[in-house]
VOGU-3710 file (C-alpha; in Angstrom, 3 decimals, decimal comma):
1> xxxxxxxxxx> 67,717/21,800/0,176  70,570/24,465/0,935  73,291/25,380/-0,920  75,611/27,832/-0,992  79,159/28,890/-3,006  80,073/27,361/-6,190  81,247/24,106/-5,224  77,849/22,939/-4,052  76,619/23,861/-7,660  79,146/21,393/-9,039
11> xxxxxxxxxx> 78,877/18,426/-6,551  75,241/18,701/-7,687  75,627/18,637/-10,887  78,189/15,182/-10,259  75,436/14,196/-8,205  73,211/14,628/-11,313  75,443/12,368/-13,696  75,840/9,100/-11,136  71,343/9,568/-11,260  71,282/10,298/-15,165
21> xxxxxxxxxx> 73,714/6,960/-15,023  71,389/4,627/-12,702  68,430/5,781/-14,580  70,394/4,732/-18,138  70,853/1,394/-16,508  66,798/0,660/-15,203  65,703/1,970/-18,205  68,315/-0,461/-20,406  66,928/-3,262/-18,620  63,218/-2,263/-19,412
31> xxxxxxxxxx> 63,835/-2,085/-22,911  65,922/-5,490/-22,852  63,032/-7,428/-20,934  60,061/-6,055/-23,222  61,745/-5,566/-26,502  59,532/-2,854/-26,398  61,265/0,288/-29,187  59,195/3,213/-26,669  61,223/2,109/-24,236  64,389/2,275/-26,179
41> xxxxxxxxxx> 63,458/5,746/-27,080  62,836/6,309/-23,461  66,157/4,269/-22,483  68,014/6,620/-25,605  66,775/9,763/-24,145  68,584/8,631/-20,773  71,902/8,458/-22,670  71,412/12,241/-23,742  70,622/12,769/-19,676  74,125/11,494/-18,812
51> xxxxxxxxxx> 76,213/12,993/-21,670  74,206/16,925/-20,577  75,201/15,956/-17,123  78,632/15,588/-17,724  78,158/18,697/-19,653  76,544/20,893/-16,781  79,142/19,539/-14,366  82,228/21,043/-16,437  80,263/24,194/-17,298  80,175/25,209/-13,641
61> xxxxxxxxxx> 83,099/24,077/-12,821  84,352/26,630/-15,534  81,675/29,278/-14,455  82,901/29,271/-10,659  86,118/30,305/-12,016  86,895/33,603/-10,634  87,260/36,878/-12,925  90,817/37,501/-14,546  93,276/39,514/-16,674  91,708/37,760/-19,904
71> xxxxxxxxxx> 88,378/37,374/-18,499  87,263/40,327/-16,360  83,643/39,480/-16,715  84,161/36,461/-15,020  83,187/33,060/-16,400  79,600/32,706/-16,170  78,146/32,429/-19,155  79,792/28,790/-19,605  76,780/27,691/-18,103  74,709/29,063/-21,706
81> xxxxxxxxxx> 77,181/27,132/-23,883  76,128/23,494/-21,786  72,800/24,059/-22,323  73,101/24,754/-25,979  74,862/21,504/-26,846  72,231/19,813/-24,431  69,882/21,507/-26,440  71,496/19,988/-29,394  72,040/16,349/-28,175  68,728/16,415/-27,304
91> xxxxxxxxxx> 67,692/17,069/-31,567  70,213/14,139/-32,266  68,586/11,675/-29,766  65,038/12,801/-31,313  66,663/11,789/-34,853  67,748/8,314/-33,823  64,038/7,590/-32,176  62,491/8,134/-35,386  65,544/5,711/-37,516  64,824/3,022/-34,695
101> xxxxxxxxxx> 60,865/3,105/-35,008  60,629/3,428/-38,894  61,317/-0,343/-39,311  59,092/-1,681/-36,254  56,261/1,123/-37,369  56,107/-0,616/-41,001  56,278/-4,082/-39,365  54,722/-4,367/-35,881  55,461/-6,890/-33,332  54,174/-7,932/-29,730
111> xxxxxxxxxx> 55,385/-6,139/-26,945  57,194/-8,761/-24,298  56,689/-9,699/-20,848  55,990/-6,189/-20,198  54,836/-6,138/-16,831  58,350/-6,490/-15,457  60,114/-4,103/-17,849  57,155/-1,586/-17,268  57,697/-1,826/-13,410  61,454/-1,261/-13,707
121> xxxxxxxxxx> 60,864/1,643/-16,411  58,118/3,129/-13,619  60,975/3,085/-10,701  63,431/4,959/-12,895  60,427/7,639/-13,604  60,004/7,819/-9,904  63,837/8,698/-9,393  63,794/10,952/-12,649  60,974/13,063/-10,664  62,510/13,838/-7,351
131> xxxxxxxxxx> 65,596/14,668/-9,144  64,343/16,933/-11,638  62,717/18,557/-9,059  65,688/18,912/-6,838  67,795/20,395/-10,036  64,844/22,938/-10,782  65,002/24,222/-7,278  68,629/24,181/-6,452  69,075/26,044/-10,435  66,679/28,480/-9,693
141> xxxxxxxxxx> 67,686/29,659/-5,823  71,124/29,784/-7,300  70,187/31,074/-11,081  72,260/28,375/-12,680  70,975/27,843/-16,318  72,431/24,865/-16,622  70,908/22,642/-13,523  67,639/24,285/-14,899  68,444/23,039/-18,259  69,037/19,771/-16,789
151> xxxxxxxxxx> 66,174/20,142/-14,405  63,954/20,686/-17,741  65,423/17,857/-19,367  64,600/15,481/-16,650  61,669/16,092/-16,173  60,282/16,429/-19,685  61,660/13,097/-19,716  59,309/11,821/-16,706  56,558/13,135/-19,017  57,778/11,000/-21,628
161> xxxxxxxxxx> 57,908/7,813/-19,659  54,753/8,385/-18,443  53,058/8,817/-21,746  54,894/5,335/-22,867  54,410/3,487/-19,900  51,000/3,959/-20,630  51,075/3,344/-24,330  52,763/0,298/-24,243  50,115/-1,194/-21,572  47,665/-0,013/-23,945
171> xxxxxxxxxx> 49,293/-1,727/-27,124  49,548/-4,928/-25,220  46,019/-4,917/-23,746  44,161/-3,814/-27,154  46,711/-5,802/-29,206  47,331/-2,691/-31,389  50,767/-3,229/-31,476  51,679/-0,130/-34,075  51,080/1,717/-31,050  54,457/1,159/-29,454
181> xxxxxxxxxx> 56,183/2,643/-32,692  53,892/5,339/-32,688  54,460/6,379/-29,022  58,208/6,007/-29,537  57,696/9,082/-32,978  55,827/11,000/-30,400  58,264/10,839/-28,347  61,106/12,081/-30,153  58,304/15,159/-31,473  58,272/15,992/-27,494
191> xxxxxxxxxx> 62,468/15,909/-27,110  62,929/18,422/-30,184  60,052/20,930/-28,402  62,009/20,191/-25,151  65,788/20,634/-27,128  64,205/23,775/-29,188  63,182/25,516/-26,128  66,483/24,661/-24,250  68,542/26,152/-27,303  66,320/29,152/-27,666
201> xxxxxxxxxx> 66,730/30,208/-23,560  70,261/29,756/-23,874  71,285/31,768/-26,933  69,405/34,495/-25,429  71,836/34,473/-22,419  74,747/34,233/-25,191  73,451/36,745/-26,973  73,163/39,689/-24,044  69,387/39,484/-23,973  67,928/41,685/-21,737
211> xxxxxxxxxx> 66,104/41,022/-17,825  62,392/40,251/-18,597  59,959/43,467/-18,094  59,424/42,171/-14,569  63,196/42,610/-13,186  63,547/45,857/-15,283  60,261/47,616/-13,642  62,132/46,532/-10,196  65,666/47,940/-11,031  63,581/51,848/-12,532
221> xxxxxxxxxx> 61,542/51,546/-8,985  64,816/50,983/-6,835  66,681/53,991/-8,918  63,335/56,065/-8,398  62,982/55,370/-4,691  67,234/55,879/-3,462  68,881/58,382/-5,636  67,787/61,281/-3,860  69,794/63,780/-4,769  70,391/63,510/-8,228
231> xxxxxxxxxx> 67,632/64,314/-10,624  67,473/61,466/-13,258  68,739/58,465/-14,558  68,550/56,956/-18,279  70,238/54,613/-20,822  69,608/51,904/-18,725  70,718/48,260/-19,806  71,061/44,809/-18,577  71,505/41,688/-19,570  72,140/38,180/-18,076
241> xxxxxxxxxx> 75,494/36,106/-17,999  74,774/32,946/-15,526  74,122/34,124/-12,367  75,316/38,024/-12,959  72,858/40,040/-13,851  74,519/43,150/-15,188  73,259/46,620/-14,662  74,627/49,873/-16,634  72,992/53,744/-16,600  73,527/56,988/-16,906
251> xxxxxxxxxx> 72,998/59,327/-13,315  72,675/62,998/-13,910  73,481/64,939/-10,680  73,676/69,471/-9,907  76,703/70,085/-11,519  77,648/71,584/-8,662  77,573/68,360/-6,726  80,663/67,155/-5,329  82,057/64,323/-6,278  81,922/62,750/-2,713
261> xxxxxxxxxx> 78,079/63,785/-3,059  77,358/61,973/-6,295  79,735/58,871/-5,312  77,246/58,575/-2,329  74,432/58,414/-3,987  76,292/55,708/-6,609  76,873/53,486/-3,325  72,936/53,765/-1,984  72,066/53,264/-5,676  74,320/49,925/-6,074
271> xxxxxxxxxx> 73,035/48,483/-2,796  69,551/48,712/-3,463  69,213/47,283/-6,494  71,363/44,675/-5,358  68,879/44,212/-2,505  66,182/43,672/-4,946  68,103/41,702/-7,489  70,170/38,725/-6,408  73,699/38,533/-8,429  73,328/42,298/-9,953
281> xxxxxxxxxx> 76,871/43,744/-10,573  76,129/47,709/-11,280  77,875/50,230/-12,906  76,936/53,741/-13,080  77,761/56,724/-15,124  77,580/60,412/-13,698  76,921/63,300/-15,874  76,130/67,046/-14,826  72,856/68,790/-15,147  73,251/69,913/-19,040
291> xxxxxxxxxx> 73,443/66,253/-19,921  69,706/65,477/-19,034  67,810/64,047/-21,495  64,445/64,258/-19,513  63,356/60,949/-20,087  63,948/57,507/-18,199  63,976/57,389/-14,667  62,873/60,420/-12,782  64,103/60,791/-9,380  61,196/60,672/-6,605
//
């Protein structure tokens, strides 16, 4: 699928609350025609999918704002703060799982007419998949951490179905019927992973975390390889906001250079490592010769 500009990232993420809304509604009527409490945990954990939709969709509305007098970093990192209160719904929704199974756990009770709940609970896993899918690629060609965050969250849900669907088939064929209960606890123990990992990713990003070794090995070979000329570079940092990743060193030039001289190599610098890393925004700082430090990035 293609996208491109901003706007496309927010139609998908409305896109992503009218699914998270038809899923609610399949998954509702499972629960409703079996009685079964794993699929209200499953049907619960589709609330949390429409309320983080609704989230995502105003986070990148915010983040395609353009930089201003009172922002001048732009608005990026709006995306981090939908993710952590997904993150946090997603703790909540585990909570209410386990108060809603308790009481069945202590006394069980016969799953339903589950053949027709479990069909209608299967089609909304169906849809769940291609979407998550859909968010996880459009999120990461566009490095949006919120459609992966709601990419994630979809699909750890279609795990979750999966692993009920089958439970409850199981309970109702072996006529262990503490099973249903115990699927719906194990359950909620796989949204708090899901909600702990989302909340750790995401406070990172808040936090000015740094590019993973990978990108940082790419940005030292593209200063290595195009700032001929100048004879080192160190101090280097980064860190993600959103879709910016931003890029700060030190160059050290002759200090005889001109500054026309060292401003060219700045420009061959900047567009190389944005070549190599989508979204970089690069700022550089020249020093002379007697402010080497003869470490970092050596010039090839």
């Amino acid at each position: 699928m293609s996208v491109s500009g901003p706007s496309s990232l927010t139609r998908t993420a409305l896109q992503s609350v009218l699914v998270a809304l038809l899923v609610l509604g399949l998954k509702a009527l499972a629960y409703l025609t079996t009685g079964s409490v794993a699929l209200y945990s499953d049907a619960l954990e589709s609330t949390i999918n429409v309320v983080a939709a609704l989230g995502a969709y105003f986070a990148l509305r915010l983040s395609a704002r353009p930089a201003d007098a009172g922002h001048p970093y732009g608005h990026s990192k709006a995306e981090y703060f939908s993710a952590v209160t997904e993150g946090v719904l997603i703790v909540l929704a585990a909570v209410s799982i386990v108060w809603a199974a308790l009481p069945v756990f202590r006394h069980p009770r016969s799953v339903e007419a589950p053949l027709l709940g479990l069909l209608i609970s299967g089609g909304a896993s169906v849809i769940n998949l291609v979407w998550a899918r859909v968010l996880l690629q459009i999120g990461r060609e566009r490095r949006s951490p919120a459609l992966i965050a709601d990419g994630k969250h979809v699909m750890s849900d279609v795990v979750t179905s999966v692993g009920v669907l089958g439970g409850v088939v199981l309970a109702k064929l072996s006529g262990w019927f503490i099973l249903d209960p115990l699927l719906a606890m194990l359950v909620a123990l796989n949204i708090l992973w899901s909600g702990y990992g989302l909340v750790r990713d995401s406070v990172g990003g808040l936090m000015d975390a740094a590019v993973d070794p990978g990108t940082e090995r790419t940005i030292r070979q593209a200063m290595s390889e195009h700032a001929e000329g100048a004879l080192e570079a160190h101090d280097l940092r980064t860190r993600n906001a959103g879709a910016v990743t931003f890029i700060e060193f030190h160059l050290v030039v002759p200090g005889e250079m001109s500054v026309q001289e060292a401003h060219d190599i700045c420009d061959r610098l900047e567009d190389a490592i944005q070549t190599v890393v989508e979204g970089a925004n690069v700022t550089i700082h020249v020093e002379p010769q007697e402010k080497a430090k003869h470490h970092g990035v050596l010039v090839l």
